[in-house]
C-alpha positions as CSV (number, residue, x, y, z in Angstrom):
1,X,70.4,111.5,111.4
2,X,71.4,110.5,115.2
3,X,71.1,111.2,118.6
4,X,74.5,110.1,118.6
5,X,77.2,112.7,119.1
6,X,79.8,112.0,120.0
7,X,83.0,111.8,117.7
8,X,83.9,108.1,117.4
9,X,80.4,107.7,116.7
10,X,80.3,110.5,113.9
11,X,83.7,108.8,112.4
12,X,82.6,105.0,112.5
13,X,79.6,106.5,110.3
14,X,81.7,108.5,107.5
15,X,84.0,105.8,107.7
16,X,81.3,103.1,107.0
17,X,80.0,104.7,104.0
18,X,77.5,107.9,105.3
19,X,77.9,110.5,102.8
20,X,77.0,112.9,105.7
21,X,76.2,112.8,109.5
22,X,73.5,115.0,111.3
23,X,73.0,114.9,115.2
24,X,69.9,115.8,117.0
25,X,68.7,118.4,117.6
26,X,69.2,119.3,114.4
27,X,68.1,122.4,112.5
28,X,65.0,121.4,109.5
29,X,66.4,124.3,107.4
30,X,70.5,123.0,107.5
31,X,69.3,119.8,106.8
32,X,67.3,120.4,103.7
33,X,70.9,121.7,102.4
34,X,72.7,119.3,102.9
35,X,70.2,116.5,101.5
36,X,70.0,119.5,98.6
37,X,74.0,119.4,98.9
38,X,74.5,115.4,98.5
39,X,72.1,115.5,95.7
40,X,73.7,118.1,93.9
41,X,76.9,115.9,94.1
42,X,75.2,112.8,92.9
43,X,73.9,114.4,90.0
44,X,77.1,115.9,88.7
45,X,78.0,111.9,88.8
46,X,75.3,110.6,87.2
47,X,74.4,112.5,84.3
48,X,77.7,113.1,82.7
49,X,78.6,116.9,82.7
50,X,80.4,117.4,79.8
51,X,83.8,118.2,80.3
52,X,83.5,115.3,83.4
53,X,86.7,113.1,81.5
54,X,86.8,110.6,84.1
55,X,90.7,109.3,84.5
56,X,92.4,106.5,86.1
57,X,96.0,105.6,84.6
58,X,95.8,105.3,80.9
59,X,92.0,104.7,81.1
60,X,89.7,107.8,80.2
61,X,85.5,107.0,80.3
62,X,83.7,110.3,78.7
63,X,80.6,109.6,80.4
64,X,78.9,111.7,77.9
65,X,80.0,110.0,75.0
66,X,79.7,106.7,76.5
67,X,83.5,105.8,75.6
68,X,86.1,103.9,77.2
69,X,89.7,104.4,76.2
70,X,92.5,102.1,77.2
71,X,95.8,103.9,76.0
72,X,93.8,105.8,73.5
73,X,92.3,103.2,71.7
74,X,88.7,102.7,71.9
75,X,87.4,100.0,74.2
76,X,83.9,97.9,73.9
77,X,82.1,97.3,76.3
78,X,78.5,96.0,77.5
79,X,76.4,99.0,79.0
80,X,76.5,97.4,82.5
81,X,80.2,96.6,82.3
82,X,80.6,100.4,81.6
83,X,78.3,101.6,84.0
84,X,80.4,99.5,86.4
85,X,83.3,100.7,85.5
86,X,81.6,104.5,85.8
87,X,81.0,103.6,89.3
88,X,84.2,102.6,90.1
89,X,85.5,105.6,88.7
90,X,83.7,107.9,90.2
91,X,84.6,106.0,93.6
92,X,87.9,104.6,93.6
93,X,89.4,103.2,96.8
94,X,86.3,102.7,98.8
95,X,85.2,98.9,99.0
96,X,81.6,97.8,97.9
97,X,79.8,95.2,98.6
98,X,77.8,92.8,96.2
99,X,74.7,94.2,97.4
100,X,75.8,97.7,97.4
101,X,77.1,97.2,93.4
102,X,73.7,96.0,92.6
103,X,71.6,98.8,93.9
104,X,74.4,101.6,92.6
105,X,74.9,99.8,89.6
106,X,71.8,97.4,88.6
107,X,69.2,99.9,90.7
108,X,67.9,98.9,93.9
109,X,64.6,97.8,92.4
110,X,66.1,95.4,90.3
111,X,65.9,91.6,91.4
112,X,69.3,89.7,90.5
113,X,71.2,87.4,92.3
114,X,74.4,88.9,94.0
115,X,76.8,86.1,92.0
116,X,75.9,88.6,88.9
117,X,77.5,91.0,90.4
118,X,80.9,88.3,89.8
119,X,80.1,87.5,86.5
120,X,80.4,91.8,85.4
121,X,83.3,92.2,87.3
122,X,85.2,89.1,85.4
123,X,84.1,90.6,82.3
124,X,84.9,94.0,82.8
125,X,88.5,92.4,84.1
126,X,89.1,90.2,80.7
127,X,88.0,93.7,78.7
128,X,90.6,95.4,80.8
129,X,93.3,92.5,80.4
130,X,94.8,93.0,77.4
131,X,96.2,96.9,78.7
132,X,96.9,95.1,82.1
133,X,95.0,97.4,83.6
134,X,92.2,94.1,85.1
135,X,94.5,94.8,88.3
136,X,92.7,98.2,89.0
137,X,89.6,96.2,90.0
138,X,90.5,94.5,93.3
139,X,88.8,91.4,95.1
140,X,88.5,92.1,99.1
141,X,87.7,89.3,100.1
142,X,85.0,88.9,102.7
143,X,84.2,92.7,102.0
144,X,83.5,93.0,98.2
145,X,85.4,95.0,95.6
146,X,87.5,98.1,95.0
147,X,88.8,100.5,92.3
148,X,92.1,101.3,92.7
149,X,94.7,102.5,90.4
150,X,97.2,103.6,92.6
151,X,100.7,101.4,92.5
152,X,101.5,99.1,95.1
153,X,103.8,100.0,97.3
């Protein structure tokens, strides 16, 4: 919510992360849908629909089921290293930062030190190794990290 209008301004914010991007004066009712709207959204995310297969590749995460499968073959994993790798998932391409990992991933009331966030992510990469598929989750350095499955060019 802004008094800024005009359309760089409205851009820099989607394009820094803003799910959404409301201007003054602004309408009580139109906002209240579209809080109601992101919500909605998030939900879907979190809780799993069934029939929400989540794909990238040759790896499938049932969110439901809380399975991983590389290929089709099962794969293990720690409940944070899959809950990671949910995130990711469910956000490929966009970079996160440390921070931003531990409150989407850890919960923002949660008190651990940003270097944890490096330890999961080498983890999830060894589980991933063996498929080749530890390339999907990319270093940016000085930004963070980012899903993406996509080939390089």
């Amino acid at each position: 919510l802004t008094a800024r209008t005009e359309e760089n301004d409205r851009i820099s914010g989607l394009e820094g992360g803003a799910d959404d991007y409301v201007c003054k004066p602004f309408s009580t009712k139109e906002l209240m849908l579209r809080v109601q709207s992101i919500l909605r959204r998030r939900k879907t995310h979190a809780d799993g629909t069934p029939g929400k297969l989540l794909e990238a590749g040759r790896i499938l995460l049932d969110p439901v089921r809380h399975e991983v499968q590389l290929g089709g073959r099962p794969l293990n994993l720690t409940a944070t290293e899959f809950k990671l790798l949910h995130f990711f998932m469910t956000h490929p391409e966009r970079v996160h930062s440390r921070a931003q990992l531990l409150d989407q991933v850890w919960g923002d009331h949660v008190f651990v030190e940003e270097r944890t966030v490096d330890v999961h992510i080498r983890r999830l990469r060894r589980a991933l190794e063996p498929s080749g598929f530890d390339r999907f989750v990319q270093t940016v350095r000085g930004a963070g990290y980012r899903f993406s499955h996509k080939e390089a060019a």
